[in-house]
C-alpha positions, -999 to +999 in steps of 0.1 A: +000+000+000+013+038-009+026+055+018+001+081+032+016+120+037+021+125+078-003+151+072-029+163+050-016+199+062+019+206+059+047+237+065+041+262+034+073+253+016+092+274-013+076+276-044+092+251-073+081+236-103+057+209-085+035+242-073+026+250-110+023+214-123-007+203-143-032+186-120-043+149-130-070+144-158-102+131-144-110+095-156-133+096-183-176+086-170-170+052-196-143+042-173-161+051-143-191+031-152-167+001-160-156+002-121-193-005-106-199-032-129-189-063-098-218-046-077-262-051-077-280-020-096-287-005-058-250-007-050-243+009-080-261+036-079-250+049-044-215+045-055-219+066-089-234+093-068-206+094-046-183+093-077-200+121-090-199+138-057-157+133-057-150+142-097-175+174-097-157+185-062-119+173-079-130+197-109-146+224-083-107+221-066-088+224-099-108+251-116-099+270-081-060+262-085-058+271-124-071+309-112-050+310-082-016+300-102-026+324-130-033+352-105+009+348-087+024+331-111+042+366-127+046+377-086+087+375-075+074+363-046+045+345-032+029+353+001+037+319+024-005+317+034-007+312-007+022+290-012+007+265+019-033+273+002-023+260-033-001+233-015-032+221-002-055+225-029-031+201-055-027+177-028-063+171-025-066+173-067-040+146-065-050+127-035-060+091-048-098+082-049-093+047-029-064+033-011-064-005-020-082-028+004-060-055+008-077-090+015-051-118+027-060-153+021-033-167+046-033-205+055-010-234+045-002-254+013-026-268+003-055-252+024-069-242-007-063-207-014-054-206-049-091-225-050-108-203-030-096-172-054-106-184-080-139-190-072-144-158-063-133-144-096-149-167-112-120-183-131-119-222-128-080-230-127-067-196-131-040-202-106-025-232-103-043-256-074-022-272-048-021-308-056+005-340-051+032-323-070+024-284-069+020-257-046+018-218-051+058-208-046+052-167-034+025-140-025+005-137-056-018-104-056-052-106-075-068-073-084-092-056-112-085-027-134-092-009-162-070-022-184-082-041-218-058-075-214-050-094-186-018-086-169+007-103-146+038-089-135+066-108-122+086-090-099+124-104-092+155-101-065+175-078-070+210-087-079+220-080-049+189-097-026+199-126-045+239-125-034+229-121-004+209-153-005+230-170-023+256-162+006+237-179+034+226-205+012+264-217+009+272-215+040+241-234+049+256-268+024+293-264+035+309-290+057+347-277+064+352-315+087+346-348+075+313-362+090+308-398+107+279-418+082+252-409+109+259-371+108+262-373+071+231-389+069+211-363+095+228-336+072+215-348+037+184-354+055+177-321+065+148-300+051+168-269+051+194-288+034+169-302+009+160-269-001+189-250-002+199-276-028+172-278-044+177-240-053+205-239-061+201-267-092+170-252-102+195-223-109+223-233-117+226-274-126+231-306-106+263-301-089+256-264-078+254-271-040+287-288-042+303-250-056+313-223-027+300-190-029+324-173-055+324-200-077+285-197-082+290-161-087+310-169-119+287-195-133+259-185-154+223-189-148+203-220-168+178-187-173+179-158-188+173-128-156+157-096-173+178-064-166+145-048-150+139-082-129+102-079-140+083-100-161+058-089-179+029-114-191+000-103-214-032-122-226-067-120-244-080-145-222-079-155-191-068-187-199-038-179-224-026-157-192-030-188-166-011-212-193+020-184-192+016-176-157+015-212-141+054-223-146+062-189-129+041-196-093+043-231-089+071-255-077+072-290-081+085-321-064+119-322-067+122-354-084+099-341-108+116-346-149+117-318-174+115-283-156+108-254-180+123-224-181+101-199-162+100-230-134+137-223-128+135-189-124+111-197-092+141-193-068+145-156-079+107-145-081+102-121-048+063-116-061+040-117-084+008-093-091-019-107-115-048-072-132-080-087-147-094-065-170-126-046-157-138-079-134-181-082-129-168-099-097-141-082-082-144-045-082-116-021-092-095-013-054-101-047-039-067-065-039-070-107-028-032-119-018-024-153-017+002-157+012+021-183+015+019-196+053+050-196+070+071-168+053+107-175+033+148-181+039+155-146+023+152-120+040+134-095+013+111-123+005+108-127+043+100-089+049+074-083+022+053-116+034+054-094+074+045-062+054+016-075+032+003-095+063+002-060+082-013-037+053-040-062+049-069-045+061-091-078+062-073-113+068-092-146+060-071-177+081-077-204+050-085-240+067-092-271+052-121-293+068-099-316+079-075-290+097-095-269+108-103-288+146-067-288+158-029-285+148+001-266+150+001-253+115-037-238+123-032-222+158+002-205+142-019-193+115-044-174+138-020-158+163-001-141+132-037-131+123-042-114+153-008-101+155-017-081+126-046-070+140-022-053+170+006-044+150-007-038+113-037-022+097-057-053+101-094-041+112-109-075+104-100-113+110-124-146+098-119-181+096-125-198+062-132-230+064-125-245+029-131-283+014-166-288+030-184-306+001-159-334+017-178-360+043-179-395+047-218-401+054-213-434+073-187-423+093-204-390+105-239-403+113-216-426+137-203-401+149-233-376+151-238-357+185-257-329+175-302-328+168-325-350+166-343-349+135-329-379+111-305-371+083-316-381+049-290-380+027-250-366+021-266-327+010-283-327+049-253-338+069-227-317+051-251-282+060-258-295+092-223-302+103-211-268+084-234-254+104-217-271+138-185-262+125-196-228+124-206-223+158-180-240+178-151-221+156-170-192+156-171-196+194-134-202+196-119-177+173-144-151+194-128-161+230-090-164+214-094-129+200-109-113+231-078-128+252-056-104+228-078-074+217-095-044+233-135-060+246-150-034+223-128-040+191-146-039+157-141-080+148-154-089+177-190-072+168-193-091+138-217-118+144-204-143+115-160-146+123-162-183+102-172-192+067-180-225+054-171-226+019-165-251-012-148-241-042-158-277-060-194-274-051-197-235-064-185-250-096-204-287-100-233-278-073-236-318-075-247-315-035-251-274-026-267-245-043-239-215-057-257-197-021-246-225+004-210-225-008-205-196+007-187-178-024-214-152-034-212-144+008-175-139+007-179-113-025-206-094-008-186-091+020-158-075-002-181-054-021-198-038+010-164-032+024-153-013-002-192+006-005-184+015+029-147+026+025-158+049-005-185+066+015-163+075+043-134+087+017-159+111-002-175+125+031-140+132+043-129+145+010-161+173+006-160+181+037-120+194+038-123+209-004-158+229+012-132+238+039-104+251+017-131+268-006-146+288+021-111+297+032-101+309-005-128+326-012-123+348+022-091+359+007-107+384-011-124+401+016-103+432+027-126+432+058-103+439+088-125+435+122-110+458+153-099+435+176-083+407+154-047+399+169-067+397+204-087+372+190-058+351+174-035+358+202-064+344+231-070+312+204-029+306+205-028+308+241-054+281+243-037+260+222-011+262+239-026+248+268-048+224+253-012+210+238-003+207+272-031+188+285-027+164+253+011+157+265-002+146+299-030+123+286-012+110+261+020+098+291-014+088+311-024+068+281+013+048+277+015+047+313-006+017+313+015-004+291+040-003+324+029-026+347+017-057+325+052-050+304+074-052+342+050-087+348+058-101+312+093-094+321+087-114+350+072-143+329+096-145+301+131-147+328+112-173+346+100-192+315+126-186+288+147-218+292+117-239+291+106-222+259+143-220+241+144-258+253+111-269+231+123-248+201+154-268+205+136-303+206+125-324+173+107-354+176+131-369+156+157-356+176+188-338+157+179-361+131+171-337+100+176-307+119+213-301+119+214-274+089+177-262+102+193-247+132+222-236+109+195-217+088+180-204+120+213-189+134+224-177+095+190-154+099+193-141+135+173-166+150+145-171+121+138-195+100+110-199+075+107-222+043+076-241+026+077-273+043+082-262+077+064-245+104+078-212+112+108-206+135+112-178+160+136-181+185+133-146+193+096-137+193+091-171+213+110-164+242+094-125+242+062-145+241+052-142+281+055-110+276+036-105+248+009-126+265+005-098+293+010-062+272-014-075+236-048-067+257-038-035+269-014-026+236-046-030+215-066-007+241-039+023+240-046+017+195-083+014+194-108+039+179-143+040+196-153+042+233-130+070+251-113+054+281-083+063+298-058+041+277-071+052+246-051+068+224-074+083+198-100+095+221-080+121+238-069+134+204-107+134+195-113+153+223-085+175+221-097+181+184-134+194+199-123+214+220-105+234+199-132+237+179-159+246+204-133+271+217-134+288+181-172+289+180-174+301+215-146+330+206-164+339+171-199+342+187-185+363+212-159+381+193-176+391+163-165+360+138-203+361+131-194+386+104-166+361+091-185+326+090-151+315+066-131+321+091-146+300+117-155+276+090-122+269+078-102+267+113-131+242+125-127+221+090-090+223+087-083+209+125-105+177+113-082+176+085-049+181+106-055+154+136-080+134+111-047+124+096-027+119+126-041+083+126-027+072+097+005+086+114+001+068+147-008+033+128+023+034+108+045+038+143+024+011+160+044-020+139+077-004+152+067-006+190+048-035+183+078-050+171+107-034+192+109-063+218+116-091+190+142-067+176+159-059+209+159-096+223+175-102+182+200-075+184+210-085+217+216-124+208+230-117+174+267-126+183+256-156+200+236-165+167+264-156+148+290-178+168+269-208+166+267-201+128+303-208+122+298-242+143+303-270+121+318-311+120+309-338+145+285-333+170+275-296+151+237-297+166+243-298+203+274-273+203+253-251+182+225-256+208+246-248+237+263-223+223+228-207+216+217-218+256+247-199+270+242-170+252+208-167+259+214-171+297+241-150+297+224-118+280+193-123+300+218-125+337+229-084+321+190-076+315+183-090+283+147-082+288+142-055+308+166-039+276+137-050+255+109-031+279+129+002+283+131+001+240+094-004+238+089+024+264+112+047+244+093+043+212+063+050+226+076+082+244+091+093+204+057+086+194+042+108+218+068+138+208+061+133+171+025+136+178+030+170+199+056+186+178+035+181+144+000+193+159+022+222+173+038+230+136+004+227+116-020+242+140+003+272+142+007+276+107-030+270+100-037+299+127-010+324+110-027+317+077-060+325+090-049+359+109-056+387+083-021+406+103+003+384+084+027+400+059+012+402+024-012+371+035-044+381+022-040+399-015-063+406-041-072+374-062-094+361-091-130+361-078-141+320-071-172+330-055-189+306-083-165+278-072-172+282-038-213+283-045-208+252-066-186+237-033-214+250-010-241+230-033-219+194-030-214+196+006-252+200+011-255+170-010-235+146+010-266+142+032-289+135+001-268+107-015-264+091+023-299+088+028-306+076-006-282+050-005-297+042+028-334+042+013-324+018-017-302-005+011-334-011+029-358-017-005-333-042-015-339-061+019-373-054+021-370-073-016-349-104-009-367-111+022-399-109-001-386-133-023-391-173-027-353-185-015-339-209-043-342-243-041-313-268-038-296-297-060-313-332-062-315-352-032-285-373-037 
């Protein structure tokens, strides 16, 4: 996702070349019409109106800018209240309609994402299905647009991403000491070994994994690498693209005969985004990523599957049936759900239970504990145990989120957290109708979020260009009322002591991540052995496992590949510690009921009472004569701390994530020494090299390091927060004093812009309740109608 501005409103900065640049073109209305065509007439009809509401306001805003840049553009010098006006007004002519809505589709190989996708865009085999031999290799991102083909880009390491995996790869195969047969045996056994190899020949030829590090370097490729390292793909159909797209996303066994090109390029591909043209399923801003489960070996690979996990705004955990009741694979799965729900953008987290056509009727009427009316045949038990599944996981997921999340936080109002869904049935319907497979739920879902998202962008977006309007078309008033500066100078000292008060709530707010962080401090001394000791432990002993804990200390203590679970060593022994600060950590984030660990509340409140204060101080004062005034300090304050949330999510990853990356940087020499460990009896030096160093860095205060870090960002977060209200309130307030040097001069007259601004912000109300009117015909309508009825009794 693009990075949002700090700020909507910004330090007036010199003029340049970007001041007088040509705004963007506004899409054309047969491109428009093109983007509604995945949503029912009703839906598309609110949204058009709120299009309409956006492009008349965008050419409302540029019509504006063109006089105001024609008015100074022959000046010498421009006053700083312009420079910051038109500042503002091309940021909002530029400002993107819609930031993507990310959608993750995160579960396991073979869970059944790739299935589950394309269902949903209505594509049977677009990508490649996990079966015996094949799996989806990266994070593949599905979206529509309004481009005439379909589209996939390929996106590559970099040459030097690559050498740097290439580097631990290497190290990870190299034996400097001759091995006993039983070590040499545990070492070719190893799954880290097995893929490091297999890598490497997919690359560069059998007999790659036996070459050092420089050698490789020489040799060249089996494939030809683009300079650009992307890949561009282009088809008619959907698919010609799949057919060109498949080698490229895939692996295969690795005894599997006669790779193709574009298959051995797999080890370089970092990730891979797929455009439909102009989808009647999948409307244009929704993006569905397919992520891989447990992460990857390289580091880049390994940081973009953490970063799309946390811009995800929705994440769907993807389960099989016969997963879903238990397993390691599953529960790891849901805590890095709700992990991005603490430290991410995720709002919204739901189980997807895939694969349910599957049931063995004999079997489960055995087994049956639930009614008492008889079962008649395979189409009844699979919709009555979906139906079980659905409230016991529902129940589940419900009381494992409310351990870690705020009690009034948005998922856990949503009365459906699990979906029972079958991508075979949606396309055979042998046993369920296209309803009861879930799919057309899952696309309403997306399609409301998005309704929703665009409603809230374009009442935020009228609502700040009406602001900047009123504020413009003041300029020309020459109108200088008596007692002015004492009017600015009382509203500065106020915000200067409403600042104040914000510091103080705000160290009230992070004052009650104290306590549980000193008693998960507590926890993780007294548990950490115990913990480091499992993560040590294989069933199979060191058997297979020599090279994984090679691989683990190469990457700082990760590890992460497609046939193992995920490895940790650092963010497992922070755990206890985690356990204690998530409940309160996700109170301090969350938006909604003002409490006294609530971040956003206390700027909410700080933001009123500004506001009130300028009312009360216009009434009183005499701003009754200049309603813009008032107007444009009460809109541009929404603007200035509306924005400060975007702001305050981006830092909340960093403290999220500061104690895993102080307990790393801390043990990073004794990962490093145990890296270099190699010969007979490598695994158990290796894991007491690793057991002393831990001990020894958490005897100097390994963790309590790790809580004064977390503490610290929290107290940066709190200055950045002070000093940029500080900065833009002030400069908003010198813009709106009328004393400022050469601040208000003559300009061209947009008292027609400003009428036509005055008309559209009246109308946001209309559109609202119409939308509202044609939601509840529509179900008024269904509930009207005769539901459909289902296959053949089978």
């Amino acid at each position: 996702m693009a990075e949002m501005a700090d700020f909507v409103v910004q330090e007036p900065h010199p003029v340049n070349g970007d001041l007088f640049k040509e705004p963007m073109k506004k899409r054309r209305r047969s491109d428009r019409d093109q983007r509604f065509r995945a949503f029912p007439s009703v839906e598309q009809s609110a949204l058009k109106e709120y299009e309409k509401l956006e492009s008349r306001t965008r050419r409302v805003l540029s019509n504006t800018y063109q006089k105001l840049i024609q008015c100074v553009f022959l000046d010498d010098s421009i006053p700083n209240g312009l420079k910051y006006l038109i500042n503002r007004l091309l940021a909002l002519i530029e400002k993107p309609s819609l930031d993507p809505i990310y959608i993750g589709l995160f579960g396991s190989t073979g869970a059944g994402k790739s299935s589950l996708i394309n269902a949903i865009i209505q594509q049977a085999m677009f990508l490649p299905v996990s079966g015996e031999s094949i799996c989806t290799s990266c994070i593949v991102q599905v979206s529509s647009g309004c481009c005439e083909q379909y589209e996939a880009k390929i996106h590559l390491l970099s040459d030097q991403e690559w050498k740097e995996e290439l580097k631990n790869l290497t190290k990870l195969l190299h034996r400097t000491e001759e091995l006993g047969r039983e070590e040499a045996d545990m070492w070719d056994g190893d799954d880290a070994v097995e893929e490091a190899i297999w890598k490497l020949q997919m690359l560069y030829g059998n007999g790659a994994e036996r070459k050092t590090y420089e050698e490789l370097l020489r040799v060249k490729p089996k494939v030809k690498i683009p300079t650009s390292r992307i890949i561009t793909l282009k088809a008619e159909e959907a698919g010609e693209l799949s057919v060109k797209l498949d080698p490229y996303i895939r692996t295969k066994r690795r005894d599997w005969d006669g790779d193709s090109a574009e298959t051995q390029i797999w080890p370089l591909i970092k990730h891979v985004e797929v455009t439909l043209p102009k989808s009647e399923l999948i409307p244009e801003g929704v993006v569905l990523v397919d992520i891989p489960g447990t992460g990857d070996f390289n580091s880049k690979r390994d940081e973009m599957w953490k970063k799309t996990i946390d811009k995800c705004s929705v994440i769907w955990v993807i389960s099989d049936i016969e997963r879903v009741s238990g397993g390691r694979a599953h529960e790891d799965l849901l805590n890095e759900s709700i992990k991005a729900c603490q430290r991410g953008f995720c709002r919204d987290v739901a189980l997807v239970v895939t694969k349910t056509d599957k049931l063995h009727l004999p079997e489960y009427l055995r087994e049956r504990k639930v009614g008492n009316q008889a079962i008649q045949n395979q189409r009844e038990a699979v919709l009555e145990r979906n139906e079980t599944i659905k409230l016991q996981r529902n129940r589940i997921l419900k009381e494992k989120l409310k351990r870690k999340l705020p009690a009034d936080s948005k998922v856990l109002e949503a009365s459906n957290l699990v979906y029972t869904v079958s991508a075979q049935e949606y396309w055979w319907q042998a046993l369920l109708t296209e309803e009861e497979t879930e799919i057309p739920k899952l696309r309403e879902y997306i399609r409301r979020r998005l309704l929703e998202k665009k409603r809230r962008m374009v009442t935020k977006y009228v609502t700040e260009a009406f602001g900047l309007l009123l504020l413009t078309d003041s300029f020309n008033c020459t109108e200088n009322l008596p007692n002015e500066h004492l009017h600015m100078s009382g509203l500065r000292r106020f915000v200067e002591e409403k600042i104040q008060l914000l510091e103080k709530a705000i160290d009230q707010c992070f004052a009650h991540i104290v306590q549980p962080l000193q008693e998960g401090v507590r926890n993780a001394r007294a548990s950490y052995r115990r913990i480091l000791g499992a993560c040590l432990v294989r069933s199979r002993g060191n058997q297979g496992f020599h090279q994984t804990l090679k691989a683990v200390c190469l990457k700082n203590g990760i590890y992460a590949s497609r046939t193992l679970a995920r490895i940790d060593l650092n963010e497992a022994i922070t755990q206890p510690i985690y356990d204690q600060i998530d409940p309160v950590f996700g109170g301090i984030f969350r938006t909604g009921t003002p409490t006294g660990s609530a971040l956003m509340p206390h700027i909410d409140a700080f933001k009123h009472s500004l506001q009130e204060k300028m009312t009360e101080i216009g009434i009183r004062n005499g701003w009754k004569y200049d309603s813009y005034k008032k107007s444009f300090l009460i809109q541009e304050i929404s603007a200035i701390l509306g924005s400060l949330e975007g702001h305050i999510l981006r830092k909340k990853r960093r403290i999220y994530e500061s104690l895993t990356s102080s307990v790393q940087n801390d043990l990073k020499p004794c990962y490093e020494e145990a890296a270099q460990i190699t010969g007979k009896k490598a695994c158990e030096r290796m894991k007491d090299v690793i057991r002393r160093g831990v001990d020894r860095q958490v005897a100097e205060g390994m963790f309590e390091r790790a809580q004064e870090r977390m503490q610290h960002q929290f107290q940066q977060l709190k200055h950045g927060i002070t000093e940029k209200v500080k900065g833009s309130i002030a400069t908003m307030l010198t813009l709106a004093s009328s004393q400022g040097d050469g601040l208000y001069k003559e300009l061209a007259d947009v008292k027609s812009e400003y009428k036509e601004m005055e008309k559209l912000h009246r109308s946001l109300r209309e559109v609202a309740e119409n939308a509202a009117l044609r939601r509840g015909m529509q179900d008024f309508l269904l509930r009207m109608s005769p539901s459909k009825a289902g296959p053949p009794r089978t």
